[in-house]
GUZAMI-523684 format. One record per residue (C-alpha): x, y, z. Coordinates in steps of 0.02 Angstrom, whole numbers, plus 50000, padded with zeros to 5 digits. Layout:
N
XYZ...
END
This chain:
267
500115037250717500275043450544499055057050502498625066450332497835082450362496935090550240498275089150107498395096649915499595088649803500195098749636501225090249507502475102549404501635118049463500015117449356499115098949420498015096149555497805077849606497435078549779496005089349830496035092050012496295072950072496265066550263496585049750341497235043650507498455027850506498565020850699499995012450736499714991050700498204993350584497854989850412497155004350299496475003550123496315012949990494965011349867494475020349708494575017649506496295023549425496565041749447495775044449598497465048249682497885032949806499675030449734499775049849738499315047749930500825036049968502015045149887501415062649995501945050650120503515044650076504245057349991504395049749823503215066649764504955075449747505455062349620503985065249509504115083249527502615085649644502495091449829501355095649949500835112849934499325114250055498995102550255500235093250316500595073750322501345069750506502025053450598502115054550775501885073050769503275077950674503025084050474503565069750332502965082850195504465092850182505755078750205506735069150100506345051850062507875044850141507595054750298505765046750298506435029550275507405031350411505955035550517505225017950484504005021150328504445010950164503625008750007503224992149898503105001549720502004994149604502624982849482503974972449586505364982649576507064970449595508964969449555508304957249425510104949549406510434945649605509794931149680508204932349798509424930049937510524944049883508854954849866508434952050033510124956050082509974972450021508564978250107509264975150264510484990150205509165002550203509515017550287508725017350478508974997050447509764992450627510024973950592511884969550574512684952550568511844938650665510314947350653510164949250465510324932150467508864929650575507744941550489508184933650333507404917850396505814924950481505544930950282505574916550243504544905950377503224922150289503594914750102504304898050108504124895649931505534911849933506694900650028506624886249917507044896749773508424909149886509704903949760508594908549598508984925549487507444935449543506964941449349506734922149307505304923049474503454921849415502524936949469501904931449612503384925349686504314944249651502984951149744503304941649883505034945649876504774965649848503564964350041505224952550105506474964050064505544978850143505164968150290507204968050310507224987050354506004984950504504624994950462503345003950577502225007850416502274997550266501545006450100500944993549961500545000149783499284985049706500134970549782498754959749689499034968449495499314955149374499304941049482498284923549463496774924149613497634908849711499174920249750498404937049783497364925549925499184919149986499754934749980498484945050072498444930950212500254937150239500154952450248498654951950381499864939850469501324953050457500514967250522499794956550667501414948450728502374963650684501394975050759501614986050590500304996850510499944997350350499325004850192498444997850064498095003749883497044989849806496104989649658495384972649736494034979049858493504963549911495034956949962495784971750032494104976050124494384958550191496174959050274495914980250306495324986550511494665003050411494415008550231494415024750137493615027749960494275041849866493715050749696494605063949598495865068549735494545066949893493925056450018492285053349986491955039350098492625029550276492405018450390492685002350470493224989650315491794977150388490404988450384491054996850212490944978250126489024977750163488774993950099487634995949966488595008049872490325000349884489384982149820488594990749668490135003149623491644992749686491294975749694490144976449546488324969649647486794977149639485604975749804484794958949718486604953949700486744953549534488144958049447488104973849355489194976149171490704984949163489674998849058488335000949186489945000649345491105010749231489795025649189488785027349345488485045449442489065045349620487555048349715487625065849816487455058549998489195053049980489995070649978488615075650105
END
């Protein structure tokens, strides 16, 4: 199990993103996170794989632990090789290799067991996931749509064998038909794999619909879990997240964008 306990993130010395955030991540399950820009989700996955260092931020209060040993003062090569790989936002490719060759690659990720035979095997299960990515195997992956180099960025960190997968916004920029195709995949990864994974969505209803458990988090804290199910019927999450008021009308971005969070939820 991956746990975050009670964490504080600064970035160059002087700012304070994460406010004293905790969240448990059991092995196999899928966890969301849900909030408006700022609110320090992508800050959350990159306490937990190390990629703070990179943007000159660290961990400077709490812990963040997998299997009860620390990730927060590790290297992010060291916590690849522990099983934990992030999707970045924004499909992040070799833009000139083929989507074959991309795949290839992440099967050289360090921890990455699969040698040989086996790549070859993996390579296919990837695509029996995406089978539009195996029609187009041969393409350059910058001439992919967007969809279609999202699906490659999960594939290729699918080739490393991860325990947790972390997704930044798989759905950003995408047409609705794909983010659906998408999402279905990635509920059918984590179920056949076995793998647990994290969510940052900006899409509440569809990750509340693929996630076991959600959190909701504003200005650095959690201000709000619980089972994603239960969390899609609440009132609060319909009005401020997926933009319904209790008559089910929807509300304008004005009246969403500029509401006050009501005080029960920091109760």
């Amino acid at each position: 199990m991956l746990k975050l306990n009670n964490i504080e993130v600064v970035y160059s010395d002087v700012i304070l993103v994460l406010r004293g955030a905790s969240l448990d991540v059991p092995d196999g399950r899928i966890i969301a996170l849900l909030g408006a820009n700022g609110a320090g989700k992508t800050t959350t996955l990159r306490a937990i794989s190390g990629l703070l260092h990179a943007q000159e931020g660290k961990v400077t209060r709490g812990s963040v632990e997998f299997d009860g040993q620390r990730l927060d003062r590790l290297p992010p090569e060291d916590i690849v090789q522990r099983g934990i790989i992030q999707v970045l936002e924004g499909h992040r490719l070799f833009r000139y290799l083929t989507v074959e060759e991309n795949l290839l690659i992440g099967a050289q990720a360090p921890g990455a067991a699969a040698r040989g035979a086996s790549i070859r095997r993996d390579v296919e299960q990837v695509y029996q996931y995406f089978p539009r990515l195996q029609r187009l195997r041969r393409r350059t992956s910058g001439y992919l749509s967007g969809g279609e180099q999202q699906m490659l960025v999960i594939g290729r960190a699918l080739m490393a064998h991860p325990k947790i997968m972390l997704l930044d916004e798989p759905s950003l920029g995408l047409a609705p038909l794909i983010v659906s195709e998408i999402f279905h995949v990635i509920k059918q990864i984590s179920t056949s794999e076995n793998m647990a994974i994290v969510l940052v969505e900006q899409n509440a209803h569809m990750a509340l619909g693929v996630a076991d458990h959600a959190y909701v988090m504003e200005n650095g804290r959690v201000v709000l879990d619980g089972a994603a199910a239960q969390l899609a019927q609440n009132e609060d999450i319909k009005e401020f997240y997926l933009g319904l008021t209790q008559l089910g009308e929807r509300k304008s971005y004005r009246e969403v964008k500029h509401y006050k969070r009501r005080k029960r939820w920091l109760g």
